[in-house]
N, C-alpha and C positions, 0 to 999 in steps of 0.2 A: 557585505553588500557591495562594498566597491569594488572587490576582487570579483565577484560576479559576474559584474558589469564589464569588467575588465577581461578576463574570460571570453565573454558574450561575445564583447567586438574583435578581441583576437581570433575567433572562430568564423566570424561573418569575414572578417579581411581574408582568412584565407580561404572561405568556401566562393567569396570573389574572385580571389587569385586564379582560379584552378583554371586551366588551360581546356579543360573539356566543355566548360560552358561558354569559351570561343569558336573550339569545334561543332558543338551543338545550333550557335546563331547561324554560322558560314553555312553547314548542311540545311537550316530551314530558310537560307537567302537563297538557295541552291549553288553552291560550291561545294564542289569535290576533289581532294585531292588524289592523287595518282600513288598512296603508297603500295606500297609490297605488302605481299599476305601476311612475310616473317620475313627477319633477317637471317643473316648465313656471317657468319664468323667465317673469314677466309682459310684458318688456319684448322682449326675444328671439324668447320662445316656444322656446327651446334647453334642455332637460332640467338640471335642476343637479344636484351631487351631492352626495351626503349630508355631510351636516357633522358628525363627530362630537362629541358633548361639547356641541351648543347648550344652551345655558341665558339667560335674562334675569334680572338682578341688579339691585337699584336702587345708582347707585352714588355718589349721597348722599344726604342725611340728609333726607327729607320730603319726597323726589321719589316722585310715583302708581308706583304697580306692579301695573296692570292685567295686565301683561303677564307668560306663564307660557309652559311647554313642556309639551307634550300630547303624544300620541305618535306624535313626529314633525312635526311643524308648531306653531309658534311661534302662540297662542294667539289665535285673532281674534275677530271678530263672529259671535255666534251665530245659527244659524240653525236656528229649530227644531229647538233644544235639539241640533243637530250644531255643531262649528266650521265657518265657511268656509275655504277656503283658494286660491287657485290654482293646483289638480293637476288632471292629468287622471286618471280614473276609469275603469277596465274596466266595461263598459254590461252589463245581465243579472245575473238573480240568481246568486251563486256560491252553490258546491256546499254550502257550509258552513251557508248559510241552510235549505237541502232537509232538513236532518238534526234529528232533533225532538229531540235530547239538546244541542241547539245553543242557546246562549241569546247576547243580546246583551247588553252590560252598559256602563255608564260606570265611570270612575274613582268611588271607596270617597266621599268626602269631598273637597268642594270649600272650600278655603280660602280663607277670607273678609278675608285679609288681600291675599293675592296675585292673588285674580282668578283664577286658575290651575284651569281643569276639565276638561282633558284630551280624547281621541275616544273613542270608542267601541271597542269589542274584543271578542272571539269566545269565550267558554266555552264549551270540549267535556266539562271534569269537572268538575258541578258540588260533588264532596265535594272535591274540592282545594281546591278555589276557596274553598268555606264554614270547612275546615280549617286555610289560611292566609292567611284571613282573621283568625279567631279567633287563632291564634298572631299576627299584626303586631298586634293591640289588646291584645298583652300589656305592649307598650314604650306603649303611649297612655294620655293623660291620664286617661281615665274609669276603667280599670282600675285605677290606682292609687288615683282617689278612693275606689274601691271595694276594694278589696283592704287595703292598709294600715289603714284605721277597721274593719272585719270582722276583722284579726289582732289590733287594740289593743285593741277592745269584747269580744272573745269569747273568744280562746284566750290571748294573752299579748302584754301591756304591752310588757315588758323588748324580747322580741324586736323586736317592729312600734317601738318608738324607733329601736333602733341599726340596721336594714334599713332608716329614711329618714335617718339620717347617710351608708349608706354609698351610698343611692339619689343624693342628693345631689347628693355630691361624683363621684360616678361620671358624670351627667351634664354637671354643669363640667368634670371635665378631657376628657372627647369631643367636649362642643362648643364646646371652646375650642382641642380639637388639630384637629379641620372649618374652623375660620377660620383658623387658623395656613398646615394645608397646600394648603387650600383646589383641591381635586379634585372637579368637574362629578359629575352624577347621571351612570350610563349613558348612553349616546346613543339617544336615538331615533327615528327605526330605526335597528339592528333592533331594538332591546328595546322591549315594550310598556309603558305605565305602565298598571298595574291601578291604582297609587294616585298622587295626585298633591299630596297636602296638604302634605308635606317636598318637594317639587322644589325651590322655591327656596335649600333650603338646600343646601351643599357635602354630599360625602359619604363621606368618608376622615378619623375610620372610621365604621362603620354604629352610634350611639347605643343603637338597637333592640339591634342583638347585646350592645354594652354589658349595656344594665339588663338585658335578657333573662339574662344570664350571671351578671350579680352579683348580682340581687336571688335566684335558685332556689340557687345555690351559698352566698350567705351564709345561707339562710334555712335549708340541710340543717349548716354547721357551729357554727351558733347553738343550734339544735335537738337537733341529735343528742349526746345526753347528760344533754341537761336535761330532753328528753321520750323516754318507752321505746317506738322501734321499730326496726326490723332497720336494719344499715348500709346492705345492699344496696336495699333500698327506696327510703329517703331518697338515695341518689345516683342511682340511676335515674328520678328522679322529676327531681330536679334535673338531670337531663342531657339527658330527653325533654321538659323545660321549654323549656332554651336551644336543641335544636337547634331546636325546632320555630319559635321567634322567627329565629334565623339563617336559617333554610332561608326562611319566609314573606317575609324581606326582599330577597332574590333573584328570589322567584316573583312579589313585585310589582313587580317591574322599579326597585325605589330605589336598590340596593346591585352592586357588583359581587362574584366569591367571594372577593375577594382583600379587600375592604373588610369583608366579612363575619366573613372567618378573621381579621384584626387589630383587629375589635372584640373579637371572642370571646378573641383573647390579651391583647389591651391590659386588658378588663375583670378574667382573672384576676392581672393585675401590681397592678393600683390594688387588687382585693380581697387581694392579700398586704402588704400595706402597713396596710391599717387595720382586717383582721383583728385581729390582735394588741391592737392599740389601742381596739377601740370598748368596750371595759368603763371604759378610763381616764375617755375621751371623754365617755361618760353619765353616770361619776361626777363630773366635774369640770361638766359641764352640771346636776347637779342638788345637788349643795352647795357650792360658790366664789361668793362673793360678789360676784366683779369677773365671773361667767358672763354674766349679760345683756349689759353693756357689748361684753366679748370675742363674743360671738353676734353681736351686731350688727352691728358694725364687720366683722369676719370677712367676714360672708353678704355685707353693701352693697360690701365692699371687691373680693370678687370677682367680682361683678356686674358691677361698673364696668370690670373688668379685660375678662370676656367681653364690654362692649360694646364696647370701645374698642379689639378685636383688628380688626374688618370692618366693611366698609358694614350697611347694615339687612339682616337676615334674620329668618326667623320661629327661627332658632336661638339668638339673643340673648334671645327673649322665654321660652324654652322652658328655658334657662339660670335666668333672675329667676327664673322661676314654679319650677323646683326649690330654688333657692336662699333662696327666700320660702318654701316650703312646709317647710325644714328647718330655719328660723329661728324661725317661730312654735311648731316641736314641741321645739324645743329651748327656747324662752322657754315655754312651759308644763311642761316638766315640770321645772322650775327652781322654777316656782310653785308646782305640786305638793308637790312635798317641804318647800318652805320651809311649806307651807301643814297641812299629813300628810295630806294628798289621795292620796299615793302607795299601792297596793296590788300591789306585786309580792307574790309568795310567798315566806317564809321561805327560805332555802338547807334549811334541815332537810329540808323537805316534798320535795328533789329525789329522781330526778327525777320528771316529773310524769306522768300519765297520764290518758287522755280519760277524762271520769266518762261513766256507763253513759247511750245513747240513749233516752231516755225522750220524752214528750210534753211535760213542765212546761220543762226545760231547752232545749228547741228550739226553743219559741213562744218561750220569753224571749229566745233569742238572736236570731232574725228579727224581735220585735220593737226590739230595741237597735238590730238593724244600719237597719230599713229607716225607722227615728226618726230617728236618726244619721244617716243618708245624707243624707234628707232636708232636718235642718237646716242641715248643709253645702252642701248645693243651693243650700238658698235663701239663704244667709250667703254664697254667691260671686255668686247674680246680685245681689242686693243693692250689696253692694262695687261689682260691674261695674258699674252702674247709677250708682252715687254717685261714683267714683274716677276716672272717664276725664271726664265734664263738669266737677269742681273742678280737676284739672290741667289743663284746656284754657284755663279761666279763670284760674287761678295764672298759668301760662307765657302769658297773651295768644295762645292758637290757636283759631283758626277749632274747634268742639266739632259740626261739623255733619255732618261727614267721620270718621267713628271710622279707620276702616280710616285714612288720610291722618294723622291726630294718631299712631296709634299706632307712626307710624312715625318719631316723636323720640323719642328718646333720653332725654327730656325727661317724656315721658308713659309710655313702656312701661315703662322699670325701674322710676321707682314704683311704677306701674299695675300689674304681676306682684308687686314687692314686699309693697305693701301688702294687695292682694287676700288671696294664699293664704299672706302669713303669719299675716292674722286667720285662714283655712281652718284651716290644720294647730296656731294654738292651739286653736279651736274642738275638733278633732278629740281632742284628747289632753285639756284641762283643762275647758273649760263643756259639752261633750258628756255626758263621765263623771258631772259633776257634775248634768245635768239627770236621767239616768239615777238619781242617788238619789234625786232629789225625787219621781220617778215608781215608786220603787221597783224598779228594774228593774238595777239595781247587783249 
């Protein structure tokens, strides 16, 4: 019976795995990709056949990684702005081009560590397309810039702390269990890469469904009680969050549904774990006086653990820069409280409610947020600018080749470290604090 069972589910994981039932979604959102009828073996001239799972790895430490997967052909010299490759080609325009709802489009973002820019590919619906779009930059870097400082500047502190402890650690343990299991992107073909900025990294589980899952579910059980609106709201909001980041990471050909469906469960295991816990958490982060020390050590200790599971990937660097960014919001709001900088709300005052939409309260907010933003902007190119040429000269490397340095060991956990822990202190204690000088508090 239990070998059965056991059976059963090894069978369903892998009829999830399989890359044709990402091909199948992408073609019924209407995406198409641009492959070749058949390949050509250059030396032959005898068709080869598809290799599932290609990927290029660097597979050690400060070796170039020009080289990426695109969709379908291992990434070459470009040519006017197409890849080349050795295929042959069906001659004449296809029918797909005839159709004026047809657009052509490149991969989203090209990554500038990896080289990696993927071909070309066929939009028939361009509201899918713009829709899960927008849903996959829910798991990206810039939304977070912007999202988390707009919850800590405007609506509430308390909550925007403890939703980047749990953002955190949410993104250490998935992309430290990506290196561990270490499972190729989809194959392509048949699945198209609409994006191609994570290929090089492994992808079991999907990170994206992760944060996508913990940040809208913890941000409704944080919420709900301490601010007054309906149950059913706040869970439909958070559930039309996560699916739309899961569903978007399939439609861009990164994830498979079986990678997807176990970020989605792995995220709510890690969020029942430190649910519980993030009250202790923010209290012992803002009055214990051994907290700095313990931040520290902590955030660098697991860094070094996520580099030190795999060869280079843009997922080790993606690790620090979370791991940095929770270290600096935890060393500031330390500072805070030792300082009485801090302004949560009384407990009396719960729970809370939106004050009335007015003109005075709106400007004030947009102006906080689009100050704020700003000064983080420029407080990380700054950093970027200052932090990658002194580690290139500390550790004796060549500082001529950014992409090439950053791919020690040597320079990127710094380099992530240091950057956006100044970020995420800026974010939480000299942001606030310029916000009073300007009145805007």
């Amino acid at each position: 019976m239990a070998s059965a069972v056991v059976k059963t589910f090894v069978q369903t994981c892998n009829y999830l795995q399989d890359p044709c039932h990402v091909a199948r979604f992408q073609k019924f959102c209407g995406v198409k990709g641009t492959f070749p009828d058949k390949r050509i073996k250059p030396d032959s001239g005898r068709s080869e056949p598809d290799r599932p799972g290609l990927r290029k790895r660097v597979q050690q430490e400060g070796q170039s990684s020009d080289e990426g997967v695109g969709n379908g052909d291992a990434a070459t010299a470009q040519i006017n702005g197409m890849q080349g490759d050795d295929t042959v080609r069906p001659e004449g325009p296809s029918a797909a081009d005839d159709d004026s709802d047809t657009t052509r489009a490149k991969p989203l973002r090209r990554n500038s560590l990896t080289g990696d820019v993927g071909q070309e590919f066929l939009i028939h619906n361009k509201f899918l397309f713009y829709l899960f779009t927008f849903g996959t930059e829910l798991g990206n870097e810039m939304f977070f810039i912007i999202f988390f400082p707009f919850l800590f500047w405007n609506i509430d502190a308390v909550v925007s702390r403890r939703l980047i402890v749990v953002w955190a650690w949410n993104l250490f343990v998935g992309q430290s269990t990506k290196d561990m299991v270490r499972w190729s992107r989809p194959a392509s073909p048949p699945v198209v890469k609409v994006e191609v900025f994570y290929n090089s990294e492994y992808s079991m589980p999907s990170t994206h469904a992760m944060t996508g899952t913990a940040i809208p579910f913890c941000l409704f059980m944080l919420t709900y009680g301490r601010w007054q609106y309906p149950f059913l709201f706040g869970f439909c909001v958070a559930l039309g969050w996560s699916v739309l980041v899961c569903v978007s990471r399939v439609y861009m050909g990164m994830h498979s549904i079986l990678e997807v469906i176990t970020g989605f469960l792995y995220s709510l295991l890690v969020l029942s774990f430190f649910q519980p816990i993030l009250e202790k958490i923010d209290n012992y982060y803002m009055m214990d006086h051994y907290a700095p020390l313990v931040i520290i050590v902590s955030h660098v200790s697991l860094g070094l653990v996520a580099f030190s599971l795999d060869s280079w990937s843009t997922s080790r660097g993606d690790t620090a820069q979370a791991l940095g960014t929770g270290a600096g919001a935890a060393l500031a709001t330390h500072v805070n409280y030792q300082l009485g900088l801090l302004q949560d709300p009384p407990l009396s005052s719960l729970p809370l409610t939106l004050p009335p939409v007015t003109a005075g309260p709106v400007l004030r907010s947009l102006l906080r947020f689009f100050i704020g933003v700003a000064v983080i902007l420029v407080t990380r190119m700054v950093m970027k600018a200052v932090t990658i040429p002194f580690l290139c000269r500390l550790f004796g490397l060549p500082s001529d080749d950014v992409r090439r340095a950053r791919q020690h060991m040597r320079v990127e956990l710094p380099y992530r470290y240091i950057v956006y822990s100044v970020v995420g202190f800026s974010c939480v204690c000299f942001v606030p604090v310029l916000f009073g000088i300007f009145h805007l508090a």
